[in-house]
N, C-alpha and C positions, 0 to 999 in steps of 0.2 A: 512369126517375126524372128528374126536372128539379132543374137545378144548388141551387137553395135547398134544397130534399130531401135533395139529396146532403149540399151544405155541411152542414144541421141534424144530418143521421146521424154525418157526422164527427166534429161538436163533440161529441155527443153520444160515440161510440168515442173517442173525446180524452180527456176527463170518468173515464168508465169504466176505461179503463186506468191514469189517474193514479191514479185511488182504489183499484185495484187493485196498483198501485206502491210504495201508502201500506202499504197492508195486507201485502205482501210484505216489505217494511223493516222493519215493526214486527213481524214474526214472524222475522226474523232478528234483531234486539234479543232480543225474548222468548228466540229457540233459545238465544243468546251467554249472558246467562246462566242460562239454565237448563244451561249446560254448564260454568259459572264454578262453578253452585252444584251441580253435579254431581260437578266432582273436589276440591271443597272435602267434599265426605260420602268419596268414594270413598280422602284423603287419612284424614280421621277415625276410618274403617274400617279402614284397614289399619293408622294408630296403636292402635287397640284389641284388633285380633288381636294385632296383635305382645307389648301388653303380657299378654295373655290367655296367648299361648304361653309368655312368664315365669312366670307366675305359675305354667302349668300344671310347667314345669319345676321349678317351687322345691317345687310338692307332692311330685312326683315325687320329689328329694332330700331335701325332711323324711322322706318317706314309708319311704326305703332305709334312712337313720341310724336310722326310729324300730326298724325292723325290725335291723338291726345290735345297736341297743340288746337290744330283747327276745331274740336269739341270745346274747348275751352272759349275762345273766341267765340264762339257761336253762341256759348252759354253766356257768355258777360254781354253781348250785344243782345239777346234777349232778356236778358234780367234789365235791360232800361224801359223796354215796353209798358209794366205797372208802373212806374214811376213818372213816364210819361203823360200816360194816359189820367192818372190822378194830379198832373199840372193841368194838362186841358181842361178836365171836370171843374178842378178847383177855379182855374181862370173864367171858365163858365159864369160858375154858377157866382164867383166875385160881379161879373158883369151884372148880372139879371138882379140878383139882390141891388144890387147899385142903381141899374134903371127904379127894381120896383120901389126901393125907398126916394127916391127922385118922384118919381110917379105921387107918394102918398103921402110927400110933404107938400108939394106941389096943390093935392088936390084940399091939402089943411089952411093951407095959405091962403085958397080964393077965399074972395069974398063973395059970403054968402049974402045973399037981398035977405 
């Protein structure tokens, strides 16, 4: 090669490389924030679990109380059961004594020949 060849090839590798310098900068801008706007989502996101995992905790604790409640109810509708059951006995057995002394005043009464 003869030195003007040469000199032209350089400018030319000169040229190329800066504009490839250009291109390397501007894609390290680009990376910068595309990693600025990267932990701005990834900070977003973990704002949004976190209040997710509240939320899911407060269902969670309505969910125990709603169940507390319907135990409750269940237990007071059952605790009338014995108290029931010993009015009917009791109303029972008010009838039967009632017939059988009817019955055994009844049978004191006739007249006997």
């Amino acid at each position: 090669m003869k030195a003007p060849e040469v000199k032209a090839f350089a400018d030319l590798l000169e040229g190329r490389i800066k504009t490839l310098e250009k291109r390397v900068d501007e894609l390290d801008k680009k990376l910068d924030r595309l990693g600025e706007a990267h932990s701005e989502s990834r900070l977003a996101l973990e704002v949004n679990q976190a209040l997710l995992n509240r939320e899911v905790e407060d269902l969670k604790k309505r969910d125990d109380e709603q169940k507390k409640v319907r135990d409750e109810k269940s237990r007071r509708l059952w605790s009338f059961g014995p108290n029931i059951a010993g009015a009917i006995v009791t109303s029972l057995l008010s009838i039967i004594i009632s017939i059988a002394t009817i019955l055994i005043i009844s049978y004191f009464n006739r007249s006997h020949p």
